[in-house]
C-alpha positions as CSV (number, residue, x, y, z in Angstrom):
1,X,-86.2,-38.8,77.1
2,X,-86.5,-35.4,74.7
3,X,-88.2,-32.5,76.5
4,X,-91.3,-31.4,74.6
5,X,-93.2,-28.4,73.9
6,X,-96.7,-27.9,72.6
7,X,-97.2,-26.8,68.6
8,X,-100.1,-25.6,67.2
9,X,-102.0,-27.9,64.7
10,X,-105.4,-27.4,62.7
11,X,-108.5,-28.3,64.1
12,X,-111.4,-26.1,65.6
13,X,-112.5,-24.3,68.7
14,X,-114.7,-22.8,70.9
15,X,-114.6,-19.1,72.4
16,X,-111.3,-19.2,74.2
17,X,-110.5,-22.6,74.4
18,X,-107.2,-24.2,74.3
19,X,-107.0,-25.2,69.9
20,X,-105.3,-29.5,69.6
21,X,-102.1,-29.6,70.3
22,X,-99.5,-31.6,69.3
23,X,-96.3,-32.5,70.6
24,X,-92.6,-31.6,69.6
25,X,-89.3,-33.1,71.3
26,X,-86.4,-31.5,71.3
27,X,-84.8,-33.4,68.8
28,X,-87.1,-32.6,66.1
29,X,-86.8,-29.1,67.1
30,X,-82.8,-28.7,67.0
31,X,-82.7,-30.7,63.7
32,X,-84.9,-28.2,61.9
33,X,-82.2,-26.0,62.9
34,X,-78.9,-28.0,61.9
35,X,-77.1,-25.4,59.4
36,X,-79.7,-22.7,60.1
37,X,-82.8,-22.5,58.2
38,X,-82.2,-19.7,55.4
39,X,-79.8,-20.0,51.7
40,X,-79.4,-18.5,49.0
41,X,-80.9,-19.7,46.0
42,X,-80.1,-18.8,42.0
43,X,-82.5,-17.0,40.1
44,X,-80.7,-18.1,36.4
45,X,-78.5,-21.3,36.2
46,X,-74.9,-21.4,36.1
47,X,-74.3,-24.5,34.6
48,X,-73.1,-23.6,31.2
49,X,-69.7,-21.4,29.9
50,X,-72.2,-19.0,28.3
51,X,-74.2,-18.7,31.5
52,X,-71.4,-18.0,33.1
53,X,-69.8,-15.4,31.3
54,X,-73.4,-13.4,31.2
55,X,-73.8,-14.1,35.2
56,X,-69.9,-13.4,36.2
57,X,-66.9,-12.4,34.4
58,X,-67.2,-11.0,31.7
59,X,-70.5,-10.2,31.8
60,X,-71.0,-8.7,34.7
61,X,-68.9,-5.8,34.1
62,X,-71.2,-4.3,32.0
63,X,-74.0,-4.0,34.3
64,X,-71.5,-2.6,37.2
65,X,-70.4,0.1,35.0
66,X,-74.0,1.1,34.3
67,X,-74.4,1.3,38.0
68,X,-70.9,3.0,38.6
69,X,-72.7,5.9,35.6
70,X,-76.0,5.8,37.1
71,X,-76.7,4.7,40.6
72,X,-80.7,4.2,40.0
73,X,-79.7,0.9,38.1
74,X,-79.2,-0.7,40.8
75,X,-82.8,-1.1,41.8
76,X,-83.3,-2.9,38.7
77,X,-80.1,-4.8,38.1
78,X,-79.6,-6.0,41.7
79,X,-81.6,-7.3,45.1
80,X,-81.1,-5.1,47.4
81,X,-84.0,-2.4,46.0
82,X,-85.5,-5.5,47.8
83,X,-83.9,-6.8,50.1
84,X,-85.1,-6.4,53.9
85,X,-82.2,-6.2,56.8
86,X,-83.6,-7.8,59.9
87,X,-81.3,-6.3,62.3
88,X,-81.0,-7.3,66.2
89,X,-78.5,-6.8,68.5
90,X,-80.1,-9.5,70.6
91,X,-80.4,-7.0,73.7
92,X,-84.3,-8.2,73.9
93,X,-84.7,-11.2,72.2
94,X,-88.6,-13.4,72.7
95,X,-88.9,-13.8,76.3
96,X,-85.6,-14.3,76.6
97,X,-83.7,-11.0,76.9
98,X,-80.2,-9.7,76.5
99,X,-78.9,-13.1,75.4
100,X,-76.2,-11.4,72.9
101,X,-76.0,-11.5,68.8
102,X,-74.9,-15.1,68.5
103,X,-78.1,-16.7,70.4
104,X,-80.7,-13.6,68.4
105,X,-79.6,-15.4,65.3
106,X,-82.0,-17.9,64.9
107,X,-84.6,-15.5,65.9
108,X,-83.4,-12.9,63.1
109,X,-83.1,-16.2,60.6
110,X,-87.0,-17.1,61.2
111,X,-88.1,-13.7,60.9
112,X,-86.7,-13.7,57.2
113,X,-88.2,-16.9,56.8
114,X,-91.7,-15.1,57.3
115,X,-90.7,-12.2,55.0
116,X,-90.7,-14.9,52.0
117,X,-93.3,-17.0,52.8
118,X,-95.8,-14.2,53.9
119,X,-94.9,-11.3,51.5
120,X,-92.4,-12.6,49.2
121,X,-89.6,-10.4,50.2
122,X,-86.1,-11.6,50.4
123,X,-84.3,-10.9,53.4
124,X,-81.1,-11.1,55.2
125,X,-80.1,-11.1,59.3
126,X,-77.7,-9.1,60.6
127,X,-76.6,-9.3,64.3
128,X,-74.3,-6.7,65.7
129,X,-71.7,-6.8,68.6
130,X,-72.2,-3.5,69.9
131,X,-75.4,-2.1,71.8
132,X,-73.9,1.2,71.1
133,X,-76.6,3.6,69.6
134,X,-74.2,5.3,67.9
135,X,-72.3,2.3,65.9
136,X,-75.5,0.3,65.8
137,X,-76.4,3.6,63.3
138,X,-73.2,4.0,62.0
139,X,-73.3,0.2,60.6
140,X,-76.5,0.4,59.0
141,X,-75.7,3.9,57.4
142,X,-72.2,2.0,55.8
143,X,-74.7,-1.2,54.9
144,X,-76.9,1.0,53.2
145,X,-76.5,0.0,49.7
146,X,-76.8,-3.8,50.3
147,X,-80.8,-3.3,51.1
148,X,-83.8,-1.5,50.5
149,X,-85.4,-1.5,54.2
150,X,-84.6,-2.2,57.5
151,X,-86.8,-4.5,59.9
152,X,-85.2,-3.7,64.0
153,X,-85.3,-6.6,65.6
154,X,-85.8,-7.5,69.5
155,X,-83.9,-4.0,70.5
156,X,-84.1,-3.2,74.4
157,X,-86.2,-0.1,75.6
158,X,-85.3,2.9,76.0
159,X,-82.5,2.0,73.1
160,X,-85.2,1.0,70.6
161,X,-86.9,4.4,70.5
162,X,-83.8,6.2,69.6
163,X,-82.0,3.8,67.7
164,X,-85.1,3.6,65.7
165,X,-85.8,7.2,64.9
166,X,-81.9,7.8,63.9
167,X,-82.0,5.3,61.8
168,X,-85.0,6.4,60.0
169,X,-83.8,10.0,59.7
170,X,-79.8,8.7,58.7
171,X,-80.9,6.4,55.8
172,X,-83.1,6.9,52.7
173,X,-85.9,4.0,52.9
174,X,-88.3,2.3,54.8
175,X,-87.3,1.2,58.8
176,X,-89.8,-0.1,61.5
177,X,-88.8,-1.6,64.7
178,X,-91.3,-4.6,64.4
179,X,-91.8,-4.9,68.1
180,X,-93.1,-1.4,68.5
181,X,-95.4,-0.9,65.2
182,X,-96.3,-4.3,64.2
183,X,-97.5,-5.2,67.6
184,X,-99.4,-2.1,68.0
185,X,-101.3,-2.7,64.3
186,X,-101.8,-6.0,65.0
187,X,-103.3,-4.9,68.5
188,X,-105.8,-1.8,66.6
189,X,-106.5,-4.8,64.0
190,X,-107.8,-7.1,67.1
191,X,-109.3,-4.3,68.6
192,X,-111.2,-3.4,65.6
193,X,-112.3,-6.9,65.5
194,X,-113.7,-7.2,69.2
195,X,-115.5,-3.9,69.4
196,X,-117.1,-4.6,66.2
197,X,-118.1,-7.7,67.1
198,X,-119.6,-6.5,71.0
199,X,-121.1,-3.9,69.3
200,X,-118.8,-1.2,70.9
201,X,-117.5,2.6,69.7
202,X,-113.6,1.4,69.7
203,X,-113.2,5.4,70.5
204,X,-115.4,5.4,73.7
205,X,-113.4,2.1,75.2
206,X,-111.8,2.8,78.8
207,X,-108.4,1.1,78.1
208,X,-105.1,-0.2,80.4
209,X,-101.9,-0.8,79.0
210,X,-99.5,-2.9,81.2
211,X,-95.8,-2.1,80.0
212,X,-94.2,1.0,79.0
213,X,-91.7,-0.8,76.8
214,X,-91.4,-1.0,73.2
215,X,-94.6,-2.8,72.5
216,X,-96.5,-0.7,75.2
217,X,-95.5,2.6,74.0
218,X,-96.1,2.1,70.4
219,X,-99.9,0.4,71.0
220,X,-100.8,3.4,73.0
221,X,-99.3,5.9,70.4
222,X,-101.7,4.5,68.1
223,X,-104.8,3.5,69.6
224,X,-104.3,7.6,70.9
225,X,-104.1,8.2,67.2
226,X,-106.7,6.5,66.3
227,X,-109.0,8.6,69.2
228,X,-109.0,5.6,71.9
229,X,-108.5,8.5,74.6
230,X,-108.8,6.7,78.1
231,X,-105.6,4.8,78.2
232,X,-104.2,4.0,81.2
233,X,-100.1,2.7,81.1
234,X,-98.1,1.1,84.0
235,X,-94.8,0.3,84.1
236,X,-93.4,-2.0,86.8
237,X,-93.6,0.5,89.6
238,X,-97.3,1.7,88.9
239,X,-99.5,4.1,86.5
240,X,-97.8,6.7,84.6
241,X,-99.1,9.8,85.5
242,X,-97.5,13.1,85.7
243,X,-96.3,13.9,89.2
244,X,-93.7,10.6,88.9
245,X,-90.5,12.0,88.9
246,X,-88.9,8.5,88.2
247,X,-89.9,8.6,84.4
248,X,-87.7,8.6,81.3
249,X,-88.2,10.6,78.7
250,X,-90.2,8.4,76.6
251,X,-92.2,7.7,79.7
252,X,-92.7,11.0,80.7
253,X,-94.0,12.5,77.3
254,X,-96.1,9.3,77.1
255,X,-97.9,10.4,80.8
256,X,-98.3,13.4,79.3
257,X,-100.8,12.3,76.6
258,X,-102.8,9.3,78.6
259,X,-104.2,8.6,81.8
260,X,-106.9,11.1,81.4
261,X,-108.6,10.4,85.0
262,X,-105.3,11.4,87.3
263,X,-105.2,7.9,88.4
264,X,-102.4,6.8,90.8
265,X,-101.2,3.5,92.4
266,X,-101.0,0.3,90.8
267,X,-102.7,-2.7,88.8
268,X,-105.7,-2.5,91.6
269,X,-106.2,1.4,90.7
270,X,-106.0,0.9,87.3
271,X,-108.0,-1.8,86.5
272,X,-110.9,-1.4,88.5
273,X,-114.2,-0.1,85.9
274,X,-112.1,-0.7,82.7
275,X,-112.8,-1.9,79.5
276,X,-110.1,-3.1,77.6
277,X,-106.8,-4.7,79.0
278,X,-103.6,-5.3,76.9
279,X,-100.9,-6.9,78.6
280,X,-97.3,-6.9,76.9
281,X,-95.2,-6.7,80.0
282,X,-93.4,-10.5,82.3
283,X,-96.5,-9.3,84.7
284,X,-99.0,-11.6,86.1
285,X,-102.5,-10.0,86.6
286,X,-104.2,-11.7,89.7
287,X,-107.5,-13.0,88.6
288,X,-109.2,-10.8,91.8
289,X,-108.1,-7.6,90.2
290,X,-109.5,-9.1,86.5
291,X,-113.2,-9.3,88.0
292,X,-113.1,-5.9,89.4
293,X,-113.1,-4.6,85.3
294,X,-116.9,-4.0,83.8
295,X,-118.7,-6.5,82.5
296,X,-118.2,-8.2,78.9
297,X,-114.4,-6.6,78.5
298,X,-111.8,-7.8,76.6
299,X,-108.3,-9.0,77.3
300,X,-105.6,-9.1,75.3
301,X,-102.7,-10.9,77.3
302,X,-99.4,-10.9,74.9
303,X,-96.5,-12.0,76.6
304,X,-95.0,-15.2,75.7
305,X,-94.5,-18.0,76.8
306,X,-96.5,-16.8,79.9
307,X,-99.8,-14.4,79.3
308,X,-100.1,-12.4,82.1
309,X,-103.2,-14.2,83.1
310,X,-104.2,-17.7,81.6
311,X,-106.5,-17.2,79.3
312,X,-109.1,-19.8,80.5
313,X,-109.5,-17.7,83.9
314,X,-109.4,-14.5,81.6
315,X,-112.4,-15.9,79.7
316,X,-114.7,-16.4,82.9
317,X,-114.5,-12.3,82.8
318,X,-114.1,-10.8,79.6
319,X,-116.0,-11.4,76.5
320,X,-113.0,-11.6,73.9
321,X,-109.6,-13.2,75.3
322,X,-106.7,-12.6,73.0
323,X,-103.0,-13.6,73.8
324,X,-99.4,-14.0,72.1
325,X,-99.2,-17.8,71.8
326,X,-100.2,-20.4,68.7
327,X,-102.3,-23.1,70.9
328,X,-105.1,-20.7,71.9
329,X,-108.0,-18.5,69.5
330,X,-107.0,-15.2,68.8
331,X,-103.3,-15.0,68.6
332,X,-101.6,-11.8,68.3
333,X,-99.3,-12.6,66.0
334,X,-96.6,-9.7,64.6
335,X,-96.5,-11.9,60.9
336,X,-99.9,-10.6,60.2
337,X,-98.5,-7.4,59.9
338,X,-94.2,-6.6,59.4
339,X,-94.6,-8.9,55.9
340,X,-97.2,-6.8,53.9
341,X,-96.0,-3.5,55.4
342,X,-92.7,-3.8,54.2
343,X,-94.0,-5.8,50.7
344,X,-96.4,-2.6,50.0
345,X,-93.9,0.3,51.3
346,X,-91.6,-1.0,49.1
347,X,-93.8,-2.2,46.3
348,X,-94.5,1.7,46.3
349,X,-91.2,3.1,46.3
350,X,-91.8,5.1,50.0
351,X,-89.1,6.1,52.0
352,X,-90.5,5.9,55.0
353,X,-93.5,3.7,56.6
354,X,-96.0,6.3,58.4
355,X,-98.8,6.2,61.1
356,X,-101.1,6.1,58.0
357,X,-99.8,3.2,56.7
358,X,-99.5,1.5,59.7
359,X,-103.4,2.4,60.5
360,X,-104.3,1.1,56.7
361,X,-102.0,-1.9,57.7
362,X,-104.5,-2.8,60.7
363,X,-107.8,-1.8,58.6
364,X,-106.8,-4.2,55.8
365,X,-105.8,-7.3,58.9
366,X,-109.3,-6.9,59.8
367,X,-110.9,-6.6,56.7
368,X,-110.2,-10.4,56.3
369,X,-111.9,-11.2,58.8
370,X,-114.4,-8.9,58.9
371,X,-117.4,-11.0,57.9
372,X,-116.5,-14.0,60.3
373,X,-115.8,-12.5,63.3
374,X,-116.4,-14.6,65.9
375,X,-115.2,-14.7,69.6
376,X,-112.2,-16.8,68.9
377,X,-111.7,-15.5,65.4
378,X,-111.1,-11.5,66.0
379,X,-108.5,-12.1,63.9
380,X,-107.4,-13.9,60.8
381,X,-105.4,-16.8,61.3
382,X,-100.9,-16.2,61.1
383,X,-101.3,-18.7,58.4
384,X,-103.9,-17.0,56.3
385,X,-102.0,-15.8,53.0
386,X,-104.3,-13.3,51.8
387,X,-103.4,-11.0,54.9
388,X,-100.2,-10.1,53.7
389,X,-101.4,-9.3,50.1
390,X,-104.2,-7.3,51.5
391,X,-101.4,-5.5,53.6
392,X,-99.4,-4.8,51.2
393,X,-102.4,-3.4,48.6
394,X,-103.6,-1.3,51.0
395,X,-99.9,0.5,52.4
396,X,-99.1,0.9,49.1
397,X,-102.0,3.4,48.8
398,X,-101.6,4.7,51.7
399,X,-97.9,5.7,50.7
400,X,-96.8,9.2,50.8
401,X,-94.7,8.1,47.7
């Protein structure tokens, strides 16, 4: 007999209870897969010699020379003005890990998938053999004139954070490693949610982090930005504080700007009095140390497959339970966000996507849901298409184009 997982299916729910579930067997789930689950598709027919001739040779010669005397045609005369590269060098793929380019693919393939049904974007994966810095920049650099924005794809930390800011400074158009920034404005979006719906000053929240990673980094950079000041991080060996001398860089500057009390130790330290906790580390949070946080809190428990706590014991302590995963309310999900940010940067010509339009990216998430907030719905649902057209409206404005 097939294995089976659970799947997500319609139907309602209470405050953070598990949504109807149906089941998938394998077999259903590799055949969806057979040949991969992106094509390309013609946007004129080719069925006639005079459609030919206009499409392909001869025809086509007259729009490359165009291009070949002015390179600005191409924008209009080709796809890649846009054209999204989702680009992974499967060094930090799901919950997987470093399971190489070849087994990232699908990954990369779906993620394209949600670029055209979510913002209407085409897109293309590209997995690379190398998790050289260095040639993983170099490629893109030589790719440039294929696309018109760059999506970084399940990149391992540190790597990510440099990989992703040479990239941005070497080409000439919009890049975002998705899981730093679209985690982190799907994260302010939900946060927005919950305090407005507990009645709480997001600003005055007294805040954990667990995981200094990619995801972990980025949320903190912005809910600092957005002047959510007691933050405490850990990584797997504690708090980050300043007298650590076993920090990275990233790390480093990162205790620099958070843990405003001094704290030191661990989970227990941590924990103990806070507010808000946002999990998007592989650690499990002992449900002891989750009733030593105030009253009423909220918990957002991201990693997949396994939130670091369960979010039915989560729920007998914190008002608001969030996690990562499609068969319980309030998923975090990373589609609410990468497809309208990249639809509106590029729908406004920007060459790069800022903090501002990552912070109008999370005010327009929760403005759909704004009026019907609920405990389980601090979000809008990953399936809710007017999220990435409100996304996309509102970092288009927020462009510095």
């Amino acid at each position: 007999m097939s294995n089976v997982v659970p799947s997500v299916v319609q139907g309602s729910s209470t405050a953070n209870s598990q949504v109807p579930r149906v089941l998938i067997d394998d077999d259903e789930i590799f055949q969806a897969h057979v040949g991969g689950k992106l094509s390309v598709a013609l946007k004129s027919p080719l069925d006639t010699q005079r459609a030919l001739s206009i499409a392909y040779t001869p025809g086509v010669a007259q729009v490359s020379r165009a291009i070949a005397a002015d390179h600005t045609l191409a924008a209009r005369y080709t796809w890649a003005n846009r054209l999204v590269a989702v680009v992974s060098d499967g060094s930090a793929v799901l919950g997987l890990g470093d399971i190489g380019p070849a087994a990232s693919l699908p990954v990369m393939e779906g993620k394209c998938g949600l670029f055209q049904a979510y913002g209407g974007l085409d897109a293309i994966p590209i997995v690379l053999d190398t998790k050289d810095p260095d040639e993983i920049v170099e490629t893109l650099v030589r790719l440039r004139p294929t696309f018109g924005a760059v999506n970084l794809e399940d990149i391992s930390a540190p790597r990510c954070f440099e990989i992703e800011h040479r990239v941005i400074e070497a080409l000439d158009c919009p890049v975002m490693h998705d899981d730093q920034h679209g985690t982190a404005i799907v994260v302010l979006a939900a946060l927005m949610g919950a305090s407005k719906l507990l009645g709480r000053d997001m600003t005055s929240l007294r805040a954990v982090v667990s995981g200094a990673g990619a995801a972990g980094v980025a949320c903190t950079n912005l809910l600092l930005a957005m002047g959510v000041s007691d933050i405490t991080v850990l990584d797997s060996r504690g708090i980050l504080h300043t007298s650590r001398e076993d920090l990275n860089r990233v790390k480093a500057d990162l205790a620099r700007r958070s843990n405003p009390r001094g704290l030191v130790g661990g989970m227990a330290e941590a924990l103990a009095g806070a507010e808000v906790f946002l999990g998007v580390s592989a650690g499990a949070v002992p449900e002891a140390l989750l009733a030593t946080m105030a009253p009423e809190g909220i918990v957002f428990a991201l990693s997949n497959p396994d939130p670091e706590i369960h979010p039915d014991v989560a729920a007998k302590y914190a008002a608001v339970v969030a996690t990562g995963r499609s068969d319980f309310p309030n998923q975090i999900n990373n589609v609410l966000a990468f497809p309208g940010v990249f639809r509106g940067a590029l729908d406004a010509g920007a060459r790069r996507i800022t903090q501002r339009m990552m912070v109008a990216a999370a005010e327009a998430i929760f403005s759909v849901v704004s009026d019907d907030l609920a405990l389980d719905k601090i979000v809008p649902s990953p399936l809710d298409l007017r999220v990435g057209e409100a996304v996309a409206a509102a970092v288009a404005i927020a462009s510095d184009a």
